[in-house]
C-alpha positions in Angstrom: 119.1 116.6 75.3 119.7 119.3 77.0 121.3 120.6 80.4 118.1 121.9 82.8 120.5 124.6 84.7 123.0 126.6 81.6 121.0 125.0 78.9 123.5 123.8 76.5 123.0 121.2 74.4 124.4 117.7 76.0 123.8 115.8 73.2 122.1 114.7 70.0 120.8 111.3 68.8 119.4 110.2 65.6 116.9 108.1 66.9 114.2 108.2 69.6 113.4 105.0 69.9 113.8 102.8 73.1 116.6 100.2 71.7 118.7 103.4 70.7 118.4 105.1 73.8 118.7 102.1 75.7 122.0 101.8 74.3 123.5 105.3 74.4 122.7 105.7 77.9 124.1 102.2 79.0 127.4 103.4 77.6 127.2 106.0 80.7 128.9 105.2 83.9 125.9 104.8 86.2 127.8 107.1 88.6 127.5 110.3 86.1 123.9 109.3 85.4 123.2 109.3 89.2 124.1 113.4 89.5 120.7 113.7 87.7 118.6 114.8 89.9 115.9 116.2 87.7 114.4 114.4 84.7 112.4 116.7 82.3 110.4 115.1 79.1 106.9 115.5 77.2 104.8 112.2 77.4 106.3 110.4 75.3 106.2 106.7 77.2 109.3 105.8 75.6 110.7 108.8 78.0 108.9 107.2 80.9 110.6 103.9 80.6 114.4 105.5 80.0 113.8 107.0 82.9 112.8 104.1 85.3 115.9 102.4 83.6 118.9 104.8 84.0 117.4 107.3 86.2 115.7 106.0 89.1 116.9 108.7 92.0 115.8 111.2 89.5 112.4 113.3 90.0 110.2 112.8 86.3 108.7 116.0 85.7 106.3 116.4 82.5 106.4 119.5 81.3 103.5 121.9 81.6 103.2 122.6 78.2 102.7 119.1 77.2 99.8 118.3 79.6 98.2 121.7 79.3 97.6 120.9 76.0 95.9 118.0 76.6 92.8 119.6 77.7 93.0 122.4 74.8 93.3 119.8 72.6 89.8 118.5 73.9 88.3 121.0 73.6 89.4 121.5 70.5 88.1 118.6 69.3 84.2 119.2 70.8 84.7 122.3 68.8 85.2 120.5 66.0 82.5 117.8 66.4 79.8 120.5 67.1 80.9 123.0 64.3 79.9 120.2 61.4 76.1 120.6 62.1 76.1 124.0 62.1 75.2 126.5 59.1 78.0 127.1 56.6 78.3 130.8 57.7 78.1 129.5 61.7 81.0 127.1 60.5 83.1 129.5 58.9 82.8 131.7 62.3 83.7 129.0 64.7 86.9 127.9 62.6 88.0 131.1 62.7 87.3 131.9 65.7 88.5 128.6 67.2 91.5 130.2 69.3 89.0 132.3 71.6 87.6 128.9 73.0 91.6 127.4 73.8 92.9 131.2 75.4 91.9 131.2 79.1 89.1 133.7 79.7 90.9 136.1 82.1 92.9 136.8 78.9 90.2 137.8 76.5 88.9 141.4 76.5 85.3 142.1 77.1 84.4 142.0 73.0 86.3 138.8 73.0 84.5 137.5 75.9 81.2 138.5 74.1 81.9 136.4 71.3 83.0 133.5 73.0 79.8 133.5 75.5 78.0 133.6 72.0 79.7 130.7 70.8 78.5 128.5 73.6 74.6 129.6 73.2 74.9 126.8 70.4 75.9 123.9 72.2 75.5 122.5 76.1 78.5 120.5 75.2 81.0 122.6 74.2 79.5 124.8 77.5 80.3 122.0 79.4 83.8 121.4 78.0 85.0 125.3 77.9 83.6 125.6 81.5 86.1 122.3 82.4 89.0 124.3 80.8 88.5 126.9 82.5 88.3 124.8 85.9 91.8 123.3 84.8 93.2 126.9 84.2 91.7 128.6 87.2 91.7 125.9 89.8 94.3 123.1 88.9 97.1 125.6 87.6 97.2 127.6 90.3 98.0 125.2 93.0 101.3 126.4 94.9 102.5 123.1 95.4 102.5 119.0 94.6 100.1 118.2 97.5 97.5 121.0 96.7 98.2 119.6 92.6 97.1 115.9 93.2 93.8 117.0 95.1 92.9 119.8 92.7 93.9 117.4 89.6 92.3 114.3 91.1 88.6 116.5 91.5 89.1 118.0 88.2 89.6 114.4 86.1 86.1 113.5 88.7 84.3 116.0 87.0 86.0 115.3 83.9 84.7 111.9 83.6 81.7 112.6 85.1 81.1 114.8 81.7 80.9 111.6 79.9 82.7 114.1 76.8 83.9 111.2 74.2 86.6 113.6 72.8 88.3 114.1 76.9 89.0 110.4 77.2 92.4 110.4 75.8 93.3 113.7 77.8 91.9 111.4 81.0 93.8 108.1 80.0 97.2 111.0 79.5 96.8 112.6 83.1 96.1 109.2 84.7 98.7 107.8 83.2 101.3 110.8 83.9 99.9 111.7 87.3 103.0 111.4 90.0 105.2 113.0 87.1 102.3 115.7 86.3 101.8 116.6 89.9 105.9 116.8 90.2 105.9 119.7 87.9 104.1 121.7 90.5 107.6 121.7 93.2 109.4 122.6 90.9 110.2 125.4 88.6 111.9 123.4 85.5 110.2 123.3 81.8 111.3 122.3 78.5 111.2 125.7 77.1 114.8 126.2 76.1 114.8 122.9 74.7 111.8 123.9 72.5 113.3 126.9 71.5 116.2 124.9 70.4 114.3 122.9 68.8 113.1 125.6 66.8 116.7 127.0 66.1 117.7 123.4 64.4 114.5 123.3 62.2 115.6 126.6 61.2 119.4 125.4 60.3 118.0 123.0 58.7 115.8 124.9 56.5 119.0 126.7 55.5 120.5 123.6 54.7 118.1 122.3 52.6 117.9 119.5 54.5 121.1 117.2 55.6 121.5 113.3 54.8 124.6 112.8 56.8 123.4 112.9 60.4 127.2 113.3 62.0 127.8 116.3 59.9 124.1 117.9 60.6 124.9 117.0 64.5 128.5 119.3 64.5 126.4 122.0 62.8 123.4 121.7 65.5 126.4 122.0 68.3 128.8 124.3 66.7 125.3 126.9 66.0 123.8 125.8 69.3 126.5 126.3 71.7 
């Protein structure tokens, strides 16, 4: 966990699970808990349900990273699907060029934009799924504000489902499911970015620990390297 404003590290756990939580953050006086005023997680439900629980003045905000990837992930996947009937060499071409379909298309350059209009010659699906990427990136993303975010999101998962694209149904069921907490993140200017980048700072202690058993002792080195 970490603090949203100087981004130190509050605390660690050993366990995500609800029962563990649960019990760590009933051990906090409910008047400390109540000076959280913004509540910052990925879409993990577990998350969702600490929240109502110990937080409940609290704005939820889901980080952007975590939904964006939602619909990359979709697209992904009709990548994948339409990629296994194709030639060997065709194959071979789409896999590697796999990260052209997921980068937005005002950040490709004009070659790159070649390749990728190529790509989608082969298949009215993927069209149709790179084209509602694009809608999320151009349209949704750029709304200035939580009202704007709702309307934009709300046309974009209409068009979304109207696709009848098997592999955006989980990406649907996600924003529908996170929506209030989604549209939230569009107030506001708080991520989960320095907590990734923490994240990545303890895999890396732990690489040069070979690993630590004893989870006390791997905590003291997280916050002693950390702070």
């Amino acid at each position: 966990m970490l603090d949203g404003i100087n981004h130190s590290i509050t605390d660690i756990l050993p366990s995500r699970e609800l029962n563990s939580l649960f019990e760590y953050f009933k051990s906090i006086y409910t008047k400390e808990r109540s000076k959280v005023k913004i509540f910052v997680s990925d879409m993990f439900t577990t998350f969702k349900s600490v929240k109502k629980r110990f937080f409940k003045d609290s704005i939820h905000i889901i980080d952007k990273y975590h939904f964006i990837r939602q619909v990359t992930w979709a697209v992904e996947n009709v990548r994948k699907r339409i990629q296994k009937d194709l030639p060997t060499k065709l194959r071979k071409y789409f896999k590697r060029s796999k990260s052209l379909i997921s980068k937005p298309a005002s950040q490709l350059s004009s070659e790159q934009a070649e390749e990728v209009a190529l790509m989608l010659e082969f298949s009215e699906e993927l069209k149709m799924a790179y084209k509602l990427k694009e809608l999320f990136y151009q349209y949704v993303l750029t709304q200035p504000n939580k009202t704007r975010a709702e309307k934009a999101l709300n046309e974009w998962l209409k068009r979304a489902k109207e696709s009848n694209l098997f592999e955006f149904r989980f990406c649907i069921t996600a924003f529908t499911n996170w929506f209030d907490e989604i549209c939230n993140s569009f107030d506001y200017p708080w991520t989960n970015g320095p907590l990734e980048g923490t994240h990545t700072k303890i895999k890396t202690l732990k690489r040069n620990c070979f690993g630590m058993k004893n989870f006390e002792l791997f905590r003291k080195r997280i916050l002693l390297s950390c702070s």
